[in-house]
Each structure stands twice: as C-alpha cells, then as structure tokens.
C-alpha positions in Angstrom: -5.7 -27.0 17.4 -3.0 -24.9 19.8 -4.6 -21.6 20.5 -1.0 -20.0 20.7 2.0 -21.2 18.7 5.4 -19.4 19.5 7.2 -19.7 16.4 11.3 -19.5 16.2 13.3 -20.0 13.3 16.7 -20.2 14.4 20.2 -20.8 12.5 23.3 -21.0 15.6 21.3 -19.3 17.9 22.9 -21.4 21.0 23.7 -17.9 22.9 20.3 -15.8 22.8 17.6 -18.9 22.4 17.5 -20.1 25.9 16.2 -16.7 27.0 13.6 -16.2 23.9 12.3 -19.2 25.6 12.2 -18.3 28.4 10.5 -14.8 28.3 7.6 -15.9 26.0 7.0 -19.0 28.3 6.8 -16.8 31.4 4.4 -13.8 29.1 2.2 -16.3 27.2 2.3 -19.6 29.9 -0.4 -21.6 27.8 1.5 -20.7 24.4 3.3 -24.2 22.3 6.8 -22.9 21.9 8.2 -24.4 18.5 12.3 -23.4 17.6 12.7 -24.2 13.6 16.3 -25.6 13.7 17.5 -24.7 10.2 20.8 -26.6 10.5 22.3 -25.3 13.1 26.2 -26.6 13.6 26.1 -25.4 17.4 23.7 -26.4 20.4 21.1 -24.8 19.6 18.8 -27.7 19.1 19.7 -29.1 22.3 19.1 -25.9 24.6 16.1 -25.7 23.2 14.5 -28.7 24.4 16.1 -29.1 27.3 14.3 -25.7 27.8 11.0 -27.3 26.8 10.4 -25.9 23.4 9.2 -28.4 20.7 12.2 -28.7 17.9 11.6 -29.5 14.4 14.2 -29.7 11.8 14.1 -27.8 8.3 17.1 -29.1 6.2 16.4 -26.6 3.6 18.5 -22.8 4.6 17.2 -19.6 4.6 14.5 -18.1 6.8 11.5 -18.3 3.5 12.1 -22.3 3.8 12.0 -22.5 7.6 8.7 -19.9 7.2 7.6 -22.0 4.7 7.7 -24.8 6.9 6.5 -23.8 9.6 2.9 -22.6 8.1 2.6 -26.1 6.4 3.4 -28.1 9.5 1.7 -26.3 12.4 -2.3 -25.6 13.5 -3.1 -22.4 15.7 -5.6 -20.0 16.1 -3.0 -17.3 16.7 0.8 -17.3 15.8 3.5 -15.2 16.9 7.2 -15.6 15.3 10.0 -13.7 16.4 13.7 -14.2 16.1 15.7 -16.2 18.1 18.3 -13.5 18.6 17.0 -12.5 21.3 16.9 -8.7 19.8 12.9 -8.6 20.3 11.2 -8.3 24.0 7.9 -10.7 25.1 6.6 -8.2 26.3 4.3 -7.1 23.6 3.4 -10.7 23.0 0.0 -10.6 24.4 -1.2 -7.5 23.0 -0.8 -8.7 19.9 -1.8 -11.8 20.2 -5.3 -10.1 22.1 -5.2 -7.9 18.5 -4.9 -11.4 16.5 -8.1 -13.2 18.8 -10.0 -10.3 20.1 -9.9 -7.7 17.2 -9.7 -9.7 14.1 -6.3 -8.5 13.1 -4.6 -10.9 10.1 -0.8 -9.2 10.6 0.2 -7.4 14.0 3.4 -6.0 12.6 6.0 -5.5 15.9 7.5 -1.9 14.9 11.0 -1.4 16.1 11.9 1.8 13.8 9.3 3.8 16.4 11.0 3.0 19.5 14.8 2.0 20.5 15.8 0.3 17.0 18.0 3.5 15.6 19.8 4.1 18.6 20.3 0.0 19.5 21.3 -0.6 15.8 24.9 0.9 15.2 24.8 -0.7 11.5 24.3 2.7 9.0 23.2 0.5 5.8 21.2 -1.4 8.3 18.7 1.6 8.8 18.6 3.0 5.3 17.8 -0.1 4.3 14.4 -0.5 6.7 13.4 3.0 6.0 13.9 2.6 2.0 11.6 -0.3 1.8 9.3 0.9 4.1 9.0 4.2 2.0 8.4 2.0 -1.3 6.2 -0.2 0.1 3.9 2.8 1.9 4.2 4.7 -1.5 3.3 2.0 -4.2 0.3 0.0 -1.9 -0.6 3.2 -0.6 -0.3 2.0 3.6 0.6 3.2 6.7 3.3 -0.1 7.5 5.5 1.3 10.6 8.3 -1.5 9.9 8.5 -3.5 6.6 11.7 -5.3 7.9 10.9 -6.7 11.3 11.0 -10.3 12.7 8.6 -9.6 14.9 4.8 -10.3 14.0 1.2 -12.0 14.8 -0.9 -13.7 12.5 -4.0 -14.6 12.5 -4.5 -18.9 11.1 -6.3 -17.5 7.8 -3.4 -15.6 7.2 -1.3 -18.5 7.5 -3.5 -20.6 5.3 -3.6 -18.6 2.7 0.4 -17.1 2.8 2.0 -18.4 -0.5 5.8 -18.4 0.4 7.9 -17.9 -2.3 11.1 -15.9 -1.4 14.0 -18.2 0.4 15.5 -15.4 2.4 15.2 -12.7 4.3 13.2 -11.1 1.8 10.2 -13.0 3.2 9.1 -10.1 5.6 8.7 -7.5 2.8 6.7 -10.7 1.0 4.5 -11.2 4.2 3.7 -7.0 4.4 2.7 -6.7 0.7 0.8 -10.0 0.6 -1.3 -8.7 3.6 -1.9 -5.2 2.0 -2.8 -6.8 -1.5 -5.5 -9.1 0.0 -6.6 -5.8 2.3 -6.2 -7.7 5.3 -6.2 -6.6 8.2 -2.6 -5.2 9.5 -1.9 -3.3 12.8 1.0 -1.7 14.5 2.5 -2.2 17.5 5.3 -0.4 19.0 8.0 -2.9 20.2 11.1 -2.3 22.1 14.1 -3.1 20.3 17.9 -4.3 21.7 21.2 -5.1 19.7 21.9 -8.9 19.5 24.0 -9.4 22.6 27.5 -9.8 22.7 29.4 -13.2 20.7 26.0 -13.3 18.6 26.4 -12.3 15.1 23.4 -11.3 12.9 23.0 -13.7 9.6 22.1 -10.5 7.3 24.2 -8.9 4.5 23.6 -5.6 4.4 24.3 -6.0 0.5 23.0 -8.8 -1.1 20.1 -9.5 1.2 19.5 -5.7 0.7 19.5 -6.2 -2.7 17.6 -9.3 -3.0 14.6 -7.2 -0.9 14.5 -4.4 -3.6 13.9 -7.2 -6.0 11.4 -8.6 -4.3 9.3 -5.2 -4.0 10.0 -4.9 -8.0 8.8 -8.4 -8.4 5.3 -8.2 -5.5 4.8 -5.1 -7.2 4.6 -6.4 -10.7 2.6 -9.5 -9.6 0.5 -7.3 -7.7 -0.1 -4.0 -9.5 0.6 -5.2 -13.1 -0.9 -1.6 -14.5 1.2 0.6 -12.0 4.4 -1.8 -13.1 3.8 -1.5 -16.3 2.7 1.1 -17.2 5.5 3.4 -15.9 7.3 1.5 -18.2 5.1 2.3 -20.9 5.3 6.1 -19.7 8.9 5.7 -19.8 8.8 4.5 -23.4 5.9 6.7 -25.3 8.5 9.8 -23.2 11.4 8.8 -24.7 10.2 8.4 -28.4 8.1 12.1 -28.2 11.0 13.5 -27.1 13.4 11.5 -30.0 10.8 12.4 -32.5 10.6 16.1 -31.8 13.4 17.6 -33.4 12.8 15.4 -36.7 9.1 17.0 -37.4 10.7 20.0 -35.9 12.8 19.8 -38.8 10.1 18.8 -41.1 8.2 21.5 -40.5 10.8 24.0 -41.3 12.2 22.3 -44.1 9.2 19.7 -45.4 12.5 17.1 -45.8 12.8 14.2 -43.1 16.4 14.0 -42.5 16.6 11.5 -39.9 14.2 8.7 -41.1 15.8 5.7 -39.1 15.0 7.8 -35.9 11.5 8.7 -36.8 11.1 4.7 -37.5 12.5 3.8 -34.3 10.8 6.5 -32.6 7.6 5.1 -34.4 8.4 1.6 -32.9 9.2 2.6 -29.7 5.8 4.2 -29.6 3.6 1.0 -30.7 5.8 -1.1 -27.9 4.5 1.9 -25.0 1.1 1.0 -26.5 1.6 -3.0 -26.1 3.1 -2.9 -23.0 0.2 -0.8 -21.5 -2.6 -2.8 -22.6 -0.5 -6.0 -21.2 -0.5 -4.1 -17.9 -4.4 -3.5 -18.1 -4.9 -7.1 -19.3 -3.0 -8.3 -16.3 -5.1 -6.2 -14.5 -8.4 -7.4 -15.3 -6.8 -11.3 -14.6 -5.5 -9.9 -11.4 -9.2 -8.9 -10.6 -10.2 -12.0 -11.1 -7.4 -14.1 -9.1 -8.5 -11.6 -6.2 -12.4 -12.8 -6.0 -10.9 -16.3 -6.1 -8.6 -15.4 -3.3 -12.1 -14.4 -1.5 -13.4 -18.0 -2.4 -10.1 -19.4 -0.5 -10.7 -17.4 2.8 -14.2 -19.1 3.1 -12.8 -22.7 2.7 -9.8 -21.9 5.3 -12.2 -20.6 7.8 -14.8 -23.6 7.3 -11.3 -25.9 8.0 -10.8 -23.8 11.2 -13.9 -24.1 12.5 -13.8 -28.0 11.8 -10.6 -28.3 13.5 -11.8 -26.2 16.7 -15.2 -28.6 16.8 -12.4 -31.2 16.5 -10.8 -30.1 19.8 -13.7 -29.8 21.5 
C-alpha cells in the first residue's frame, strides 16, 4: 500500500498538467502521482507520463466517474486530489497530508474562498455560486465548511472506503462535504492560495447547469440524509397552507353557523391528513436512517481491519 497517492482527474488539461506534476513531485518527493485521463482529445496523456505520473484511463466523462474510479482502483494511506488546472498551489500538500496521518483527519478541505479565490476569480455567478452552497450546506448540517466547492482536498483511506459516489459531475464535491459531515467525520480547514487558470486554459464548468445540478444535489443529500428536516418542512408547508385556507370558512361559520365553502374545507381537511402522512414518513425515515448510521459504524471497522491487513502486507 502507497502511503501518498496524488490524485488528478484531468479532461484537455495538456497546458497546466505538466506543472501540477511537477510541483507536487518536488513538495511530496515520495508521493505516487496518478493523472485520471477522462478522454482527453489533446496531449494530455502523453505529457503526463513523459513527466512520470502513472496514467489510467476512465472512458466514462464527468469528474463523479473519474472520482469514482479512482477510489475503486487505488490503495493509500493518505490521498490528495486536486485539479489539473493548475489553479491550486502544492504548497499546502504536506500540511494536509500531516492532518490526514498525524491528526486523524478523514477530509482536509483546501479553502480558497479565505484567501486569493475572489479577487483571482473574475467569474460573478462563479462566486455566488460557492458562497450559496456553502451557506446551505453550513445551515442544514449545522458545520463550519470554509469551501464546499473546491478541488482541492485530503482524505484519509477509510474515507475512501467507505465514499459512495453517486453524482457524475461536478456536483461530487458538495457530495464528498455532506457525506463527511453525515458520518461526523472528521473535516478540517486549510487555507489555500488560489490563481485563475492560466491563459489558453478554459475551465470545464457551466455556471448554469452545473450550478443547478449542485442545488439538486444539496436537495437530494439532504433528503437522504435528514429525511425529518426534508420533510417535514414540507409538511409545515402543507398543515400552513390548509389553516390558513380554512380560516375564513369557520370564520364564517361562526358568524353565520352556514358552511359556504364546503369543497374548501374538504380540501383544506385533506391537505391537512397529507401534512400528517408526510411527517410521520419523515420520522419513519428517520428512525431507518438511525439504523443505516450504526451499520455505517460496522463498515468503518471492517475497512480499517482491511488496512491494517494491507500495511502487514507491505511489510
């Protein structure tokens, strides 16, 4: 088992990879370097390894599938993935590593949005966009996560183990965060310096629809994750909307003991018993929830009985 892997996903990356080699190979000397090539139509494959970096090949696009692959394929204590855009500096790369091997740290989360990122970053949408999701993720997990969107991060090999990837895209970064805060693992924050993607290099994210597809995500983690808080704002939602529809018809009934509007106290009354089914759905996923989370406890054990295994195996 590697003690460092370098991880790289990388999609026509044939101007900035050579130096993302480069600088990790000079900062961590001892690290594997592995570039995912995730179809890449330039030379991006080929200035990789003639650089020395180990290229594998995921045929499947979009950064979740080369993720995907990439925790299925390779052994580490420690990871590191960063873009191959050359946008992140190595110079962090052993602090957090030392955070991942030293301190027990599962997620070491490189923070751009506290250093150079909004003054590098001359894309508007772009920086709404990070500070939206990090305020929705810090508000509905109740966490302290610097930068929800960055490519930048350490993991710890239990992490990996235990990571089920299921976005396809960019989204996977706001998948990773939540994932790490649902399982209360352990997350820190580094500040990173951050620089614009050099010159002729063009970044692979809409604003838009990746933007878009990221809100769903948090919609979706959240609802997977904290089934009563989903919900059951729903059900609040509901039970408001039928008081507030069924006022003015007892209003009514009071003054006048008629009930002039009986189709609205009938949906009102329906509306009402769906707030009620809805919330104990939320609270029943809860409980199951509970229990998926001490089998998730069960999991952790058996990965790090595999680790240990595979260091006796090196040594």
């Amino acid at each position: 088992m590697n003690k460092i892997a370098v991880l790289i996903p990388c999609y026509n990356e044939e101007k900035t990879v050579a130096n993302v080699i480069r600088d990790f190979k000079k900062i961590l000397p001892e690290a594997f370097i592995y570039v995912f090539n995730n179809n890449s139509t330039d030379k991006t494959a080929q200035i990789s390894e003639s650089e020395g970096a180990i290229v594998i090949n995921e045929y499947m696009q979009g950064k979740g599938n080369v993720i995907r692959r990439m925790f299925r394929t390779i052994e580490a204590e420690s990871y590191i993935i960063v873009d191959g855009d050359d946008t992140y500096s190595a110079d962090n790369a052993r602090e957090m590593i030392n955070l991942v091997l030293e301190h027990n740290a599962d997620m070491v989360i490189g923070d751009r949005l506290s250093s150079t990122y909004y003054s590098e970053n001359k894309r508007c949408f772009h920086n709404f966009g990070n500070d939206l999701v990090k305020f929705c993720i810090n508000l509905f997990f109740n966490a302290n996560i610097k930068d929800v969107m960055t490519g930048y991060r350490a993991f710890s090999y239990q992490f990996v183990k235990t990571f089920p990837v299921l976005s396809k895209g960019f989204e996977i970064e706001t998948e990773m965060t939540i994932h790490a805060l649902r399982r209360r693992m352990q997350v820190e924050n580094i500040v990173i310096k951050y620089k614009d993607r050099p010159e002729g290099s063009e970044s692979k994210l809409n604003t838009f629809s990746d933007g878009f597809k990221v809100i769903k995500m948090i919609a979706l983690m959240l609802k997977n994750y904290r089934p009563l808080v989903f919900w059951g704002y729903i059900s609040f939602v509901l039970f408001l909307l039928s008081i507030i529809f069924a006022i003015p018809v007892f209003s009514e009934y009071v003054k006048n003991g008629l009930v002039l509007k009986l189709p609205t106290l009938i949906v009102c009354g329906f509306v009402m018993l769906a707030a009620l089914l809805i919330f104990l759905m939320g609270l029943q996923l809860s409980n199951q929830l509970a229990k998926d989370e001490r089998d998730f406890e069960f999991q952790l054990n058996l990965v790090n009985h595999w680790k240990e295994e595979r260091q006796n195996e090196v040594k």
